[in-house]
N, C-alpha and C positions, 0 to 999 in steps of 0.2 A: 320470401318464400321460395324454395329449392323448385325447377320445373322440369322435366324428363320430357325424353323424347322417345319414342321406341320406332327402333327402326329393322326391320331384317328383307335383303335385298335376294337378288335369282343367284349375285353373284355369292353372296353367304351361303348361298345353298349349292352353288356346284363346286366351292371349295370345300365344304364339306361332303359332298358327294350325295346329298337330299334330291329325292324324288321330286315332282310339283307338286304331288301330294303331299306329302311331306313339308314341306312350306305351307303349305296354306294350312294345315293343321297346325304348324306350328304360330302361324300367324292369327290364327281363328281361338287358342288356347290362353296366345299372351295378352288380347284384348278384351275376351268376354268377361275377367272375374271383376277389372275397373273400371271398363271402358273407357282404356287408357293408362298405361302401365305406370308407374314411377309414384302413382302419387300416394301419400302412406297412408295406412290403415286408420279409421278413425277408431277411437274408442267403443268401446261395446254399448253405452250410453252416453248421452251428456248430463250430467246433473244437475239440475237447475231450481234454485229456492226461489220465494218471491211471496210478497205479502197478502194478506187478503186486504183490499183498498186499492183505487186506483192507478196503484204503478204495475198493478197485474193484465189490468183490464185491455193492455195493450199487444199480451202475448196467449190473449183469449182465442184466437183463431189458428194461431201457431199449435194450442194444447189440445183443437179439437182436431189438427192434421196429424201431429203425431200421433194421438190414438187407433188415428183410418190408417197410420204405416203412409203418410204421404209426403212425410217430410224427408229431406236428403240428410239424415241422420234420426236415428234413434233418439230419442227425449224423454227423461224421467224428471218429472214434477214437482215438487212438494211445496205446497202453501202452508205459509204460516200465519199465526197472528200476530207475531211482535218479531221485530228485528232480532231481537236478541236470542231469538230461538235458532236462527240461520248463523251469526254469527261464528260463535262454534265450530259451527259445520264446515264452513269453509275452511276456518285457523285450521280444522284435523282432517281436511284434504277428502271430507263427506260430500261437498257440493262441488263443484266444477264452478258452476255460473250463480247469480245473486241479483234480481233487483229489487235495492233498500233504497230507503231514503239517501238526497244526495251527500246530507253532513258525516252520513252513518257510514258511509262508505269513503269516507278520508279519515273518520278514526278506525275503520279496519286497516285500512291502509297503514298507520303508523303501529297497528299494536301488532300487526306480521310483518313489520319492516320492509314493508313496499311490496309484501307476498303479492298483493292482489292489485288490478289498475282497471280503472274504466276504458269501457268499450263506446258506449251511448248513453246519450240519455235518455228516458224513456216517458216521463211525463215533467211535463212543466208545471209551472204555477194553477195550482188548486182551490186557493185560498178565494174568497167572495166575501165581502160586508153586508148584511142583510138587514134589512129595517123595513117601516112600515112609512118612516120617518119621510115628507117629501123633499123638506128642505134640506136632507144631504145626498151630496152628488157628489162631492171629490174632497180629498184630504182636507182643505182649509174648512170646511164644514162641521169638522169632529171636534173643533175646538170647543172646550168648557162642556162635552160629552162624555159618556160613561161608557167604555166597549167591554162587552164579554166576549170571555176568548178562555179555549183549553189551552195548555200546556204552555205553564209559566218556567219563563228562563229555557223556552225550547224554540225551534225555528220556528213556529208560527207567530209567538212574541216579537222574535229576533226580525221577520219579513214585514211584520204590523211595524214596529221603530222605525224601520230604514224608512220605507215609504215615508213615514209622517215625518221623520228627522228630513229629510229631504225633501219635504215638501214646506220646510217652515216653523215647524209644528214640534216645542220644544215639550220633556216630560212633564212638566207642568201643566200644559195645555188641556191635557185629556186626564181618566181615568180607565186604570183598568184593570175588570171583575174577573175573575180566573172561575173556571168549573172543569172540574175531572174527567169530565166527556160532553160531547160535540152533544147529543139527546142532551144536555143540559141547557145547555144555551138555546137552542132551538125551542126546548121547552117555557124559554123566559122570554122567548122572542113571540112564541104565543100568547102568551098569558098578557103582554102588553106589546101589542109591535109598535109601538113609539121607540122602544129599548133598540141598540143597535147592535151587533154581534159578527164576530169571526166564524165563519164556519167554511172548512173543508167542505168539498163534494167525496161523499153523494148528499153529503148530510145538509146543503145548502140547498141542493134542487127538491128534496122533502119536505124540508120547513115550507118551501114555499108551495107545494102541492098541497100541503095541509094548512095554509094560512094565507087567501087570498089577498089578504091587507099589507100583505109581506112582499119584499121586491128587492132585488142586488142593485146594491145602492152603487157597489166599485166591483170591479173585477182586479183584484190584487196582483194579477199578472201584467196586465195591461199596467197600469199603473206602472211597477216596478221596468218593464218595456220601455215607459214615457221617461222613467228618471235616468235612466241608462241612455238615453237619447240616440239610440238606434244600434249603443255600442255593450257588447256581451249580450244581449240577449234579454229574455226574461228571467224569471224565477224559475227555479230547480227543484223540484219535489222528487224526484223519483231517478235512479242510473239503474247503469247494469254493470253487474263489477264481473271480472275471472280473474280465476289463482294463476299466476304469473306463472307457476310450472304447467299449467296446463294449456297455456296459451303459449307456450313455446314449444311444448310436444303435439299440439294441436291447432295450427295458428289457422291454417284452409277451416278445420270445423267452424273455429270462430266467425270467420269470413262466412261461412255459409251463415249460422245462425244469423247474424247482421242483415243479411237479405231475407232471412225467411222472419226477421223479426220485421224490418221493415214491410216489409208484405202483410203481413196482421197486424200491424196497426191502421196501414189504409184499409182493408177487409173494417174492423171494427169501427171506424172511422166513417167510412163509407156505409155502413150498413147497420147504423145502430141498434135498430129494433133484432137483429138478428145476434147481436153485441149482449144488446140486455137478456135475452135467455141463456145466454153462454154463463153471462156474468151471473143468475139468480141460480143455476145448474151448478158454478163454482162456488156458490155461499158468498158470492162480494157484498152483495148486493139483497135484500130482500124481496126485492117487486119490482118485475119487468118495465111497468110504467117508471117506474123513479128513474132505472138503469136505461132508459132509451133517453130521456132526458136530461141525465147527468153526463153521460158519454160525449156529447158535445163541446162541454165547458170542463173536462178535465186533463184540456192540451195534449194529448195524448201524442207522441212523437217518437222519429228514432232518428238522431242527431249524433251523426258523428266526426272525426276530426278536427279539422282545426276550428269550425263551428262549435261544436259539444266542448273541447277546451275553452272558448272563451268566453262561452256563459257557463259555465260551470265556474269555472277560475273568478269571473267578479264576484257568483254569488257566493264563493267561500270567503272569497276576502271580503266580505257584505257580512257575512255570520262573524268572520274571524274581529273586525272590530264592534261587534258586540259583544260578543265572549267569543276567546279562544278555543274555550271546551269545549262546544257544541262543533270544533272538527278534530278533538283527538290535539288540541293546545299549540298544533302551528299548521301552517299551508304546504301542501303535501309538494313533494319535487315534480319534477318535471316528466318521471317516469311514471307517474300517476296516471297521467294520459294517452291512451293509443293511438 
């Protein structure tokens, strides 16, 4: 990043033939518009997408300072419900900034031709096992079990395999029931919690506010932590991607969001109960009680450099030999990562 220096001396001013008035006006005019000259204008907004689901819940403090005018840039919002809706927006140059899912944002990546690259990651592993069940405690447990789980042949499948492939646990060992939505599983987790189930937060910390027979049997992250044995990291549910031109005509803004990102997620982090209104005020969330108590368990983070590359980097190659499609059908280059 370019850095200026601004300098104007007594003797600039008596080869030019300037009053001392005259200097210091002219020194009081070249500082006050940047407080500090040289450094380029940032754009009129930043544009920024991002989901309704916990990869938002971490730039919930950042959206209540930009609305008070307290951030050191301008920030325009848009929550969506599905990745696919932001998608778009980015490839036609509508969004600046993006946090999607981690897979979801290495197949942007190949279908704009390396347009766009991660910045951070922004939440980790979300995933929980929930039963009523006492005698399971850790992977070798699920054997000759039945687990329900949304989203077949998607990274929640793809993060449930690696774990249990790596923990021993061939596909024959287990079954497993597929349902359309997270309120489904939850709802069979009620109806019998002997049943054992995949469930995303928040939808994991509700089941168990409405079923006290019910209990997180594994934390999926942790897990996935322990098989990695201290090396990448954990699980990756959530990045923040920017379009590659706009992080070249804007690279200081960048920088800045980074710190004002990391800055709200400690705020949210540190201050749940304060988190959970944000979060039931942005529609994440339905009820402050669930959101003060999901906020804890959904790793919320802002991981960058050569950290954020290399759990991000195992857990693609972790989805990649499951399916390759679920990142856009190869591992993205090296310029993926900032």
């Amino acid at each position: 990043m370019r850095k200026y220096k601004c300098k104007y001396t007594k003797k600039h001013a008596r080869e030019r033939g300037l009053p001392l008035y005259a200097l210091i006006a002219v020194m009081l005019f070249s500082v006050l518009p940047l407080s500090g000259c040289g450094r380029e204008a940032g754009p009129e907004s930043v544009r920024i997408g991002s989901l309704k689901g916990p990869t938002s819940l971490g730039i919930l403090d950042l959206m209540d300072r930009a609305e008070k005018g307290e951030t050191k840039h301008p920030y325009e919002f848009r929550m969506a419900v599905g990745a696919d809706e932001l998608l778009p927006l980015m490839a036609k140059g509508e969004l600046d900034m993006a946090l999607i899912p981690a897979n979801v944002a290495a197949v942007l990546y190949h279908k704009t031709e390396g347009g766009v690259c991660v910045v951070d990651i922004n939440t980790l592993g979300v995933l929980y096992l929930v039963t009523g069940d006492e005698a399971v405690a850790g992977p070798a447990d699920l054997k000759g079990r039945t687990i329900c789980l949304t989203g077949k042949g998607a990274t929640p499948e793809a993060s449930l395999r690696y774990v249990l492939d790596r923990s021993g646990l061939g596909e024959g060992d287990y079954v497993l029931e597929y349902r359309s939505e997270p309120t489904e599983v939850a709802a069979l987790l009620a109806e019998d919690p002997s049943r054992v189930g995949l469930l995303p937060q928040p939808f994991a910390t509700a089941a168990l506010m409405q079923n006290g027979d019910l209990r997180i049997a594994m934390d999926m992250n942790a897990q996935w932590e322990q098989l990695q044995g201290g090396e990448g990291g954990g699980m990756v549910t959530g990045v923040t991607v920017v379009r590659r031109e706009f992080l070249e005509e804007h690279e200081d803004v960048v920088e800045d969001f980074l710190e004002e990102h990391a800055s709200s997620v400690d705020a949210v982090n540190g201050d749940p109960e304060k988190g959970a209104a944000m979060a039931v005020r942005a529609g994440i969330v339905a009820k402050e009680a669930i959101a003060a108590e999901a906020i804890p368990r959904c790793n919320l983070v802002c991981v960058t450099g050569e950290e954020m590359k290399a759990a991000l980097s195992a857990y693609l190659e972790a989805l990649a030999g499951f399916d390759a499609g679920l990142i856009g059908g190869a591992l993205p280059e090296e310029d993926f990562y900032y």
